[in-house]
VMD Tcl script that draws the C-alpha trace (Angstrom):
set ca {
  {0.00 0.00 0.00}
  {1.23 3.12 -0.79}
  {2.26 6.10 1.70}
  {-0.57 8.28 0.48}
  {-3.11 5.38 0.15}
  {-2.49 5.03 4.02}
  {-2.70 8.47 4.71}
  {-5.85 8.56 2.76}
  {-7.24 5.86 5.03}
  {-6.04 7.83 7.95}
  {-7.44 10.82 7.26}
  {-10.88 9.41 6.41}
  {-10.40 7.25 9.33}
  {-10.51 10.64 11.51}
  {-13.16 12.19 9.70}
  {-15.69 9.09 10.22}
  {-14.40 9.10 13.78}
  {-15.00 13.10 14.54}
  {-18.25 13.02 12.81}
  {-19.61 9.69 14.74}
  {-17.95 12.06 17.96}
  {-19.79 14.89 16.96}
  {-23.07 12.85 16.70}
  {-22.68 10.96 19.89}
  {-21.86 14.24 22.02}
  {-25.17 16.13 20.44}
  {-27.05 12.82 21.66}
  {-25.59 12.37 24.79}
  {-24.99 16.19 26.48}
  {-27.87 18.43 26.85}
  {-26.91 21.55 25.79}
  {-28.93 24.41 24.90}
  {-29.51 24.92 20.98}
  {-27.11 27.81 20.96}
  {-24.15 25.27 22.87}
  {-25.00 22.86 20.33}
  {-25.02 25.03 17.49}
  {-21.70 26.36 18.40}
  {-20.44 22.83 18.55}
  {-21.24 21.76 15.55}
  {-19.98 24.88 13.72}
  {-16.46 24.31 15.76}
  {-16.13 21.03 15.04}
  {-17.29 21.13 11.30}
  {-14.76 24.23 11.31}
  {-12.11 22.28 12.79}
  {-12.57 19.01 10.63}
  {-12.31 21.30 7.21}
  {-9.29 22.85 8.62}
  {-7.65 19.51 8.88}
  {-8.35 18.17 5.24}
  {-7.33 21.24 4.15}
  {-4.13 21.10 5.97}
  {-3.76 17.57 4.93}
  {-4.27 18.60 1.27}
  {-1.64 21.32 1.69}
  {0.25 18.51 2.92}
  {-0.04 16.19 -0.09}
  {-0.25 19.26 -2.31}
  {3.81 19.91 -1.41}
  {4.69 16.33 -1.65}
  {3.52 15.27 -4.49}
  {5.00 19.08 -5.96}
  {8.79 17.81 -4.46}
  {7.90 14.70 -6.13}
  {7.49 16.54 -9.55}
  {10.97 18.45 -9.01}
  {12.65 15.12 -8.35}
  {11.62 13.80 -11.63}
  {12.18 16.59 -13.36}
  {15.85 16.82 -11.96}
  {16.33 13.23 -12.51}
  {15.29 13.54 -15.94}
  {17.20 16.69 -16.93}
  {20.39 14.95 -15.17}
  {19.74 11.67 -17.25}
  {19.35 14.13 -20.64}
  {22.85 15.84 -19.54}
  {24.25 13.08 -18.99}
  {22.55 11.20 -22.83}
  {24.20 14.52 -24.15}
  {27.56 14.62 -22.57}
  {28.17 10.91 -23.99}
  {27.08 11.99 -27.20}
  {29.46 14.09 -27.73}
  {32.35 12.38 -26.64}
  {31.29 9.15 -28.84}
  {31.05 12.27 -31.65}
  {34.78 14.21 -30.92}
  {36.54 9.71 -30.35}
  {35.30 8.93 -34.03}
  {36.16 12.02 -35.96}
}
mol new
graphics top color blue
foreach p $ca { graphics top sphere $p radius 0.5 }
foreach p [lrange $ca 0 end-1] q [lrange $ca 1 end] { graphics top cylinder $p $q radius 0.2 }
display resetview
């Protein structure tokens, strides 16, 4: 499984969790509407602050990812380059 798969799973893992949490605390603690209004927007709040974070998070990674490639590739195509024109300059 890859990394981000897991993290994936992890991430909707915590989701599920905070909104059965959420549920379970409206059910369970009386609380005035306002209290329980205010809960909900904080926690709804809070859980869209962490995907977002988390999607920042594989966002960057997957961006240093790209670079990596990129460099790789431009190092290979030096490199392709470089060989060519030594095989070029030993046979003339």
């Amino acid at each position: 499984m890859s990394h981000q798969n897991r993290w994936a799973e992890i991430a909707s893992a915590f989701a599920i969790g905070a909104g059965i949490g959420a549920v379970l605390g409206i059910l369970f603690a009386p609380k005035s509407g306002e209290d329980t209004r205010e809960f909900i927007r904080s926690s709804t709040r809070d859980a869209v602050d962490s995907a977002l974070a988390q999607g920042q998070d594989w966002t960057r990674s997957a961006q240093r990812k790209v670079e990596k490639v990129r460099d790789s590739l431009q190092d290979a195509a030096d490199e392709g380059q470089h060989a060519y024109r030594q095989a070029k300059n030993a046979s003339s």
